[in-house]
FIVO-766918 format. One record per atom (N, C-alpha, C): residue in one letter; x, y, z. Coordinates in steps of 0.05 Angstrom, whole numbers, plus 5000, padded with zeros to 4 digits. Each point is the difference from the previous one (the first is absolute). Last residue first. Layout:
N
AXYZ ...
# end
This chain:
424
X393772662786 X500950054976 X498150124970 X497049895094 X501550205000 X501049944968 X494349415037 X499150245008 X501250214982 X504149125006 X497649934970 X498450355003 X506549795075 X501249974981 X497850064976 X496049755070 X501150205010 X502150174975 X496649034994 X497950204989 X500050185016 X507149455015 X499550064967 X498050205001 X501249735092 X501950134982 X500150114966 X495249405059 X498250295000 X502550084989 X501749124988 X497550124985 X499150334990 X506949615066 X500949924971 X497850154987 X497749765079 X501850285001 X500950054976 X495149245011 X498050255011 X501650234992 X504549215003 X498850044985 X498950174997 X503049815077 X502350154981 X498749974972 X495049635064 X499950285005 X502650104979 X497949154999 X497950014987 X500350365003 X506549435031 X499750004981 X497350224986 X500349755088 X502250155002 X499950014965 X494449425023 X499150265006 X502450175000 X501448994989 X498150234976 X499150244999 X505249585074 X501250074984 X499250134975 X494449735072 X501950264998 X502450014985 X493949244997 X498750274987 X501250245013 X504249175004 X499850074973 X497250184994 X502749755086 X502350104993 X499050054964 X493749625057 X500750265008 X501650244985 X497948964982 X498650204992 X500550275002 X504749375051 X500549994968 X499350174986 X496749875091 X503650134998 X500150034966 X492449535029 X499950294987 X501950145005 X500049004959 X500550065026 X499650324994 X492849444942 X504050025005 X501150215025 X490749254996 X500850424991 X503649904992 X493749194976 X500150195026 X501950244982 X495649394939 X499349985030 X500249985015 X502750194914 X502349815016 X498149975019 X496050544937 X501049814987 X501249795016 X496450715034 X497549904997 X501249754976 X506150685031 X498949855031 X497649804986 X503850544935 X502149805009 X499149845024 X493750744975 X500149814977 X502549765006 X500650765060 X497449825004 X499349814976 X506650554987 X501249815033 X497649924998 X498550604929 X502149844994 X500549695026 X495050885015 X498249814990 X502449774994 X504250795026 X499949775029 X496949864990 X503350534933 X502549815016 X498549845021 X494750594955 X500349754974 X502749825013 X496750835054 X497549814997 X501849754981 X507750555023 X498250144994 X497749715005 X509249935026 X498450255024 X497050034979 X507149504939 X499750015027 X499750275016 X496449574909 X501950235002 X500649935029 X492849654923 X502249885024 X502450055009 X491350464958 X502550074982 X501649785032 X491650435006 X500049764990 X503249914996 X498350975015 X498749775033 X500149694985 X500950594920 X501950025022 X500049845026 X492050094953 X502549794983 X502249955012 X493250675041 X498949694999 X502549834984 X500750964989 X500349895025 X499449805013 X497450204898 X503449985014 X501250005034 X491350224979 X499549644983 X503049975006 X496850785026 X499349865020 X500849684990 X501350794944 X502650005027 X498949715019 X495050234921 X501649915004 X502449945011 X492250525028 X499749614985 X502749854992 X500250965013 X499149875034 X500049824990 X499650454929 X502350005007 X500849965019 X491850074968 X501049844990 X503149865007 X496050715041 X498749855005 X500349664985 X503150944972 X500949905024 X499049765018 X496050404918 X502649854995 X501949935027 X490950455005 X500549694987 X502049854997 X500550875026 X499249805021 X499749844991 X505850674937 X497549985017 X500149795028 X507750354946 X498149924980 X497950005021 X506750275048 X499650194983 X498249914981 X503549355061 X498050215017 X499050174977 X506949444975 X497249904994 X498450165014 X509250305019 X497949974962 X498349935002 X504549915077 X497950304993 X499850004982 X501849165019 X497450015010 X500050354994 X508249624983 X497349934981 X498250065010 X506750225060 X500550174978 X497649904980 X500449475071 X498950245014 X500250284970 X504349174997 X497349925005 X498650275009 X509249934992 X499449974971 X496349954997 X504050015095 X500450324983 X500449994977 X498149225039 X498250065009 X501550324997 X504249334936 X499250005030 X497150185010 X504249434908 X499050215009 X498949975027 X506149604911 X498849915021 X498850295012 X505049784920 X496750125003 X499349995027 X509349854995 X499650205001 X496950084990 X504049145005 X498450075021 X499950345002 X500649414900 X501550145024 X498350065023 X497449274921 X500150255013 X501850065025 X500649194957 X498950194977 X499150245011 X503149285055 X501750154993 X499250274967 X495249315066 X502049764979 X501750284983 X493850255075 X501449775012 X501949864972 X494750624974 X501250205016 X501549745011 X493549824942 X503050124989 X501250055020 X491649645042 X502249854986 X502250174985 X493950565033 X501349875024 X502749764987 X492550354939 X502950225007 X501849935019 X492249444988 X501850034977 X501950154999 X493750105060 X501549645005 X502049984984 X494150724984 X501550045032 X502249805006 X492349984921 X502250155003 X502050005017 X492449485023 X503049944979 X501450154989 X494050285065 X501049885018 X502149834974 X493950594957 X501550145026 X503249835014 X491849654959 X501550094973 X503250195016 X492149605054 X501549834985 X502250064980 X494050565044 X502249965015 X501549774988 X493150374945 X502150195015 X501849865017 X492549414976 X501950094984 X502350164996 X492850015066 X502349695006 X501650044975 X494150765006 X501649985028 X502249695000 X492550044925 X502950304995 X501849865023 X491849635011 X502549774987 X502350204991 X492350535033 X500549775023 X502849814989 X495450634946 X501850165024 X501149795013 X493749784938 X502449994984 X502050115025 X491049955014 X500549694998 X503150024992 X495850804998 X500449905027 X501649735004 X500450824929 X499349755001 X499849825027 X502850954942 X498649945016 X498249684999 X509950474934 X497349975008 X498249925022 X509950494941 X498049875020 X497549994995 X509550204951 X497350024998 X499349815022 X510450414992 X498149764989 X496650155014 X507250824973 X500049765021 X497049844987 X507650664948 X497549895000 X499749805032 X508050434946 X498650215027 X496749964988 X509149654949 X497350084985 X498350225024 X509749444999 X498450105008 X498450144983 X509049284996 X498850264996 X497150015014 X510449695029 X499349904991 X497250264988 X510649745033 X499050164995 X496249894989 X508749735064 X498049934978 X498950194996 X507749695079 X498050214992 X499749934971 X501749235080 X501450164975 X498350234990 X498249325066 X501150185010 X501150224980 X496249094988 X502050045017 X501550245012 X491149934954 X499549825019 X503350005015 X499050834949 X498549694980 X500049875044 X498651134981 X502349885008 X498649604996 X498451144961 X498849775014 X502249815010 X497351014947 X502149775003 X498249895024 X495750364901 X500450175033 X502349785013 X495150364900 X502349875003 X500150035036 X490650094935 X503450115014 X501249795005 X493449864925 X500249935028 X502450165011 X493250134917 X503050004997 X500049895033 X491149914927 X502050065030 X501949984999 X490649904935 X502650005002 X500750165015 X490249534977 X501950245008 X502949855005 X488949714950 X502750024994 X501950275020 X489749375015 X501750314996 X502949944991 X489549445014 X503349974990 X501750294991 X489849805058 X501050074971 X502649885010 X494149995070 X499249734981 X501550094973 X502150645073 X497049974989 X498749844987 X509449965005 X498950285005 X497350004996 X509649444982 X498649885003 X497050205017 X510749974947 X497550025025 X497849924995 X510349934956 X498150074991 X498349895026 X510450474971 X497749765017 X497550044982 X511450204992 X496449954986 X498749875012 X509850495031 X498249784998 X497650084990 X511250355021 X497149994982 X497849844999 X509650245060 X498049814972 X497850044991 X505350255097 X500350194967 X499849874972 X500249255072 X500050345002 X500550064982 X497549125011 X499750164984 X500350195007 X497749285055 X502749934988 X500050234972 X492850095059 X502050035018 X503149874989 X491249964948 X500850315016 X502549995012 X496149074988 X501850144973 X500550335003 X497149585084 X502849864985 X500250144976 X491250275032 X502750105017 X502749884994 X492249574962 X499650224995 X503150205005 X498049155028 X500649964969 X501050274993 X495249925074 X502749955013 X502550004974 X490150145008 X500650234999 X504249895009 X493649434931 X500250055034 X502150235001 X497449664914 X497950005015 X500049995026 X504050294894 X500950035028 X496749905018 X505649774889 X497750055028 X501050025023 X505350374909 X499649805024 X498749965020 X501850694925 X499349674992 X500249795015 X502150935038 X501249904979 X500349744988 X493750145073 X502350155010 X502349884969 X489749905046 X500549914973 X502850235009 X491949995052 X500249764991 X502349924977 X496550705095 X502149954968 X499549684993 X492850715042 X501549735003 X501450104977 X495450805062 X501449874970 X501349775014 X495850535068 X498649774985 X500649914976 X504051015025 X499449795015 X498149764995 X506450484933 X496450125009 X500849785020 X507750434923 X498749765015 X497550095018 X506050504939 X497349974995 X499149805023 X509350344983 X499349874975 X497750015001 X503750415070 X500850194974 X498849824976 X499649625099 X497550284983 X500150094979 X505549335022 X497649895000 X498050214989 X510250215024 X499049934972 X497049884988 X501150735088 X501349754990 X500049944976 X495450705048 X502550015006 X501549854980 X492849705067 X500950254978 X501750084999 X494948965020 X501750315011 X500450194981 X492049255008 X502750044977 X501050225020 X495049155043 X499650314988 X502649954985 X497049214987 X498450125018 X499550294999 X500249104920 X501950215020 X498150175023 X501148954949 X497550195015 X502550255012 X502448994953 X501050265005 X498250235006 X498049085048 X499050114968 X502150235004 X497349565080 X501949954995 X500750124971 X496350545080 X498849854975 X502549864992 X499850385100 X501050124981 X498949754973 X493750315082 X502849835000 X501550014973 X495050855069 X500249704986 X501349904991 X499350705064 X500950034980 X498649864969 X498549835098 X500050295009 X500350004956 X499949135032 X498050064997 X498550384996 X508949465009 X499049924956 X496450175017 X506950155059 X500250084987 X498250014977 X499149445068 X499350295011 X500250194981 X503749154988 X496550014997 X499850235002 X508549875027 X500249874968 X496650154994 X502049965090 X500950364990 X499649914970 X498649155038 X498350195012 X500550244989 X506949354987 X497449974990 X498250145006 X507050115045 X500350174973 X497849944984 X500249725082 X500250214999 X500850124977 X500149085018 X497850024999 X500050344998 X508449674996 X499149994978 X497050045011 X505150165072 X500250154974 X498750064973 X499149295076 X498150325009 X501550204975 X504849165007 X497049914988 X498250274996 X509050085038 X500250104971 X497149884987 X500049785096 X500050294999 X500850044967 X498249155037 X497150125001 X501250294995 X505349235010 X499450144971 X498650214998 X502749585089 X502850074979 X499150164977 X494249605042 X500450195019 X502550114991 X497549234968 X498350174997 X500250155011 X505849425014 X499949964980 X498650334987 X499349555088 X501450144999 X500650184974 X493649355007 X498850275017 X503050184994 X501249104970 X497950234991 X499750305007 X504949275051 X502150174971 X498050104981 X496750005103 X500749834980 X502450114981 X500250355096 X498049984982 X500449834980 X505850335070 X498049815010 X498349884984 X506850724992 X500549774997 X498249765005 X498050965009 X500949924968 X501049705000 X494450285094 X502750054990 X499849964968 X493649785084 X499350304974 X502450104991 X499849165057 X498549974969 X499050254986 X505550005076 X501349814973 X498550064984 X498350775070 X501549655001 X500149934971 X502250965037 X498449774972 X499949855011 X499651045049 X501549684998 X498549864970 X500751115020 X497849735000 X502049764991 X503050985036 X500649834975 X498149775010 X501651065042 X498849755000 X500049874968 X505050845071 X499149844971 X499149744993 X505650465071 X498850075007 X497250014966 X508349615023 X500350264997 X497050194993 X498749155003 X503049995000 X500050294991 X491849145019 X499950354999 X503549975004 X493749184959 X502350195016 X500050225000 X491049344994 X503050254987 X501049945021 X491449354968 X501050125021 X501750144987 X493149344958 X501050404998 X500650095021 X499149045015 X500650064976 X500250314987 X502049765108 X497850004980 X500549974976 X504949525072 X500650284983 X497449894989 X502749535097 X499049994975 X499650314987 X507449635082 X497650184990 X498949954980 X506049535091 X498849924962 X497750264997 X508649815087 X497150174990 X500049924972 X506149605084 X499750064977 X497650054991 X505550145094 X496849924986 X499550044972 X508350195055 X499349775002 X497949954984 X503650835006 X501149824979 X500149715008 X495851085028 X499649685006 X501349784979 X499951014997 X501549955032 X498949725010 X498150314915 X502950105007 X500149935030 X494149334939 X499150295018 X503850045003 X499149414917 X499849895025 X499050335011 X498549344910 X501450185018 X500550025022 X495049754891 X500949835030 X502450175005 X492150084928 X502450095010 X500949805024 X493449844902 X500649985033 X502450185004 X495449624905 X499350355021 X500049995022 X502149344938 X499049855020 X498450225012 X504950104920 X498849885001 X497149945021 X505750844976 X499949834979 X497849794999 X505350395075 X497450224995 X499649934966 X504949615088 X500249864983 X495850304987 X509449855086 X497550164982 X499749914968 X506249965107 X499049844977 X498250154986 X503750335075 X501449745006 X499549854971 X499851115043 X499449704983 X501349835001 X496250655077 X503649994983 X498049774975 X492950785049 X501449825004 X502349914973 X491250785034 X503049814988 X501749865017 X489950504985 X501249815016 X502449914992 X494350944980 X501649834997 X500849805016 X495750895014 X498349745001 X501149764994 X505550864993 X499349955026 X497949794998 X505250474927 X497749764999 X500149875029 X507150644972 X497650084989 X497249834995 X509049625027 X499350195025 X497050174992 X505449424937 X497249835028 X499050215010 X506150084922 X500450255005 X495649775020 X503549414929 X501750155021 X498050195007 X495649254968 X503849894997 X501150195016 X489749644997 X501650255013 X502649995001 X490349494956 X503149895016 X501750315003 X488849784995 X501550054997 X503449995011 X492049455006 X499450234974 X501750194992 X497948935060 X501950254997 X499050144975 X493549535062 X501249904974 X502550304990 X491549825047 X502849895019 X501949974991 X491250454980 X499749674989 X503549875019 X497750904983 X498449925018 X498849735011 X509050384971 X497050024983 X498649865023 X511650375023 X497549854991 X497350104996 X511650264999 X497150075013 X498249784985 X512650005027 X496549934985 X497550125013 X511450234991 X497150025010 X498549824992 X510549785003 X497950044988 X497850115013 X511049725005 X498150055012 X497650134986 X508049224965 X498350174999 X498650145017 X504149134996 X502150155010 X498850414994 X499049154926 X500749935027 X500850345021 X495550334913 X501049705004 X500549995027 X493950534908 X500949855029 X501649785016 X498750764906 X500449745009 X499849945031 X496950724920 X499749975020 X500649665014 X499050504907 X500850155011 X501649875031 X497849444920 X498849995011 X501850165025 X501449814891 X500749945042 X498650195000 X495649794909 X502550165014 X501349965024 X492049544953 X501550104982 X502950165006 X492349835067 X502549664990 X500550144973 X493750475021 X499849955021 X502049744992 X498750874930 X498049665007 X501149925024 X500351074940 X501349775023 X498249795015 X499750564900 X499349865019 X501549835020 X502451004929 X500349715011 X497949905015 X504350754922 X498049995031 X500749715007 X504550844936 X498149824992 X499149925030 X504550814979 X502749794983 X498249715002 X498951005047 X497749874987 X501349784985 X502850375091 X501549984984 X498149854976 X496250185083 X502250325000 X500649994978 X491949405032 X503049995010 X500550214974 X489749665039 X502249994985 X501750195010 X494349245042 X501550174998 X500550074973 X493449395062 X500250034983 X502050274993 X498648985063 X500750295000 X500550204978 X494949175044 X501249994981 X500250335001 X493049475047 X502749955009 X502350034983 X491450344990 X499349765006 X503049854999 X501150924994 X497649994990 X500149624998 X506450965029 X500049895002 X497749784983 X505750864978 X496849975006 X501149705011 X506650934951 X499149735012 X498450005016 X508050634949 X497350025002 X499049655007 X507650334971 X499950265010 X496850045006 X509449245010 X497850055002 X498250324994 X510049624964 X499550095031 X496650024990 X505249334930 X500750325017 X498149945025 X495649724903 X501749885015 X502050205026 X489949804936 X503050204996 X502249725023 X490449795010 X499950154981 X502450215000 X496549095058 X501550284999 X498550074970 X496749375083 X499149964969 X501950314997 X500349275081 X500650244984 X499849904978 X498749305058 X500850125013 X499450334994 X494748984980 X502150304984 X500350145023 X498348955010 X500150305014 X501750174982 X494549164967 X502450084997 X499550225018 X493849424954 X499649955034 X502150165005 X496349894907 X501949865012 X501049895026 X495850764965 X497749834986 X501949815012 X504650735014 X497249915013 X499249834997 X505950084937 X501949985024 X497949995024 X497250274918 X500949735001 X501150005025 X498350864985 X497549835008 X500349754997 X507150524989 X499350005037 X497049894989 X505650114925 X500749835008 X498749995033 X496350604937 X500849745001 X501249855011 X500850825008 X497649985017 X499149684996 X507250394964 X500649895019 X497249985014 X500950424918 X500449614995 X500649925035 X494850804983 X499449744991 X500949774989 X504950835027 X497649895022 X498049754991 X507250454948 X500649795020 X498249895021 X497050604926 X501949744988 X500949825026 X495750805020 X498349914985 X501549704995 X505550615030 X498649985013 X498949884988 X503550384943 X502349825011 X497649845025 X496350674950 X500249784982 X502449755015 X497550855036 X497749905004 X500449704981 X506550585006 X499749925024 X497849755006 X502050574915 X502349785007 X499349935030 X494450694976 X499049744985 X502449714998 X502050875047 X497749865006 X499149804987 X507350474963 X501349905032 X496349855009 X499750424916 X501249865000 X501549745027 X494750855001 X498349884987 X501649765002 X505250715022 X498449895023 X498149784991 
# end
């Protein structure tokens, strides 16, 4: 249960702040957000709140922002139409009444003859039992349709995705894997400030028990300076020659109180797997790195962390596209749910860590000029801002449902292995 909650709270967490991103650009912009989701599926919960509908949905598989011109537009009017309209107090149609009139006895309807709810926000019509007298109605700007009895707030143009610059658009594109990396930067701090930030110096932290660290003598605050006639002065020096030495023998010498200690360690032998996937064996001592309390230091930790993070990430991404890795590391959201009860079991810190970097990889991914994801349809706006104009969105359309049809057999491919990775 520990596990199922803190996977909830960590999925949640992750998507809500990249999509919450993208709906405050999209405000900030003039944009009618329609729906802010969270999951996807049948509704099991929802609020209305300054014209934007906030839901989450049945199926947790991630969320979305619906923008006002990002999608058709539910509701078309045309020639030949019978319609309610009610009016503001201002004269001004407020609301349009597609079916089921009879439940809106105040309703004035009339046939359409014309409607322009984009630009001009006019109807033109006629009375049912007067088709001489052509009628012009002016549409409020937050007027609805009600259709089955459900109200959808009209756009005109200018609170459409299309209306806007190739900036604004641009940004409204980024603003959600942008809310990632600022979110990891933040949990990055949170951490260096709950913990502190790890010393760069080999500085050990705790020793586990149990282990070869305890059995040789090691002390928490021992520097290694010296690893078989070879200076060691970063704990990264440190962990490479350990970690290329199982069951070897090593002469260190520490560093204990301002004295020079002589101790020798055998490193287990534990398995591991190299950058392509291959199992390695490599060794272990069961020492974690040394920390320290630094404010000034917490703050550049958080950009350094994600920096270091975000090239790792880049870097794996590349083998993977030039074939040095199999898509079998790949990992779905039931290879994601299985790491997180391990990391649940080391503590909260480590889960937390382990939010950061889910959040820095969900930001790369959304980047990734994939079609249907933020980095595809950024892609059309970088081409629109090169040719200046759009490419036809028939075009567009088709190559993000084609990318999306793609992108779900992927998905499947994925959860498959690490269904497969469960059991074997």
């Amino acid at each position: 249960m520990t596990t199922v909650i803190a996977f909830i709270f960590m999925f949640g967490l992750l998507v809500f702040i990249h999509e919450w991103g993208h709906m405050i650009f999209a405000k900030r912009a003039g944009m009618l957000v329609r729906e802010f989701a969270i999951g996807f599926g049948p509704k099991i919960f929802s609020f209305t709140r300054n014209e934007t509908l906030y839901t989450i949905r049945l199926i947790p598989a991630g969320g979305y922002v619906r923008v006002a011109g990002e999608d058709p537009e539910i509701i078309e009017l045309k020639p030949g139409h019978h319609i309610g309209l009610e009016f503001n107090d201002e004269g001004k149609v407020s609301k349009i009444i597609v079916n089921n009139k009879s439940k809106h006895p105040n309703a004035r309807v009339i046939e359409v003859e014309h409607a322009d709810l984009d630009h001009k926000l006019i109807i033109d019509g006629y009375e049912i039992d007067d088709e001489d007298t052509r009628l012009r109605f002016e549409i409020d700007r937050k007027a609805f349709f009600i259709m089955d009895e459900r109200e959808t707030q009209i756009a005109p143009y200018d609170r459409q995705f299309a209306s806007k610059t190739v900036g604004q658009r641009g940004m409204q594109l980024f603003a959600g894997p942008m809310m990632n990396f600022i979110l990891a930067i933040f949990i990055f701090i949170v951490i260096g400030l709950v913990q502190g930030v790890p010393v760069e110096e080999a500085k050990l932290g705790e020793i586990l028990p149990d282990t070869p660290a305890e059995e040789a003598g090691f002390q928490p605050d021992d520097v290694i300076v010296q690893i078989e006639d070879n200076s060691v002065s970063t704990w990264e020096e440190f962990t490479s020659i350990v970690r290329e030495n199982p069951g070897q023998e090593l002469d260190m010498v520490i560093l204990r109180n301002d004295a020079e200690e002589s101790i020798t360690v055998v490193p287990n032998e534990a398995e591991a797997v190299d950058q392509t996937g291959e199992p390695i064996s490599i060794g272990q001592i069961g020492v974690y790195q040394g920390f320290e309390k630094s404010i000034p230091r917490t703050f550049t930790y958080g950009f350094e962390q994600t920096y270091e993070t975000t090239k790792m990430i880049l870097t794996n991404l590349m083998m993977l596209v030039t074939g040095q890795v199999s898509i079998e590391m790949l990992s779905g959201p039931v290879g994601i749910y299985d790491a997180t009860d391990q990391v649940v079991q080391t503590g909260f810190m480590n889960l937390m860590l382990w939010t950061a970097m889910l959040s820095i990889n969900l930001g790369i991914i959304n980047l990734v000029p994939l079609p249907a994801l933020d980095g595809g349809r950024l892609l059309f706006v970088g081409i629109e801002a090169v040719r200046g104009k759009p490419i036809a969105p028939e075009k567009e359309g088709i190559f993000h449902f084609v990318g999306f049809a793609f992108l779900m057999l992927l998905m499947l491919v994925v959860t498959w292995n690490d269904i497969q990775r469960l059991f074997l």
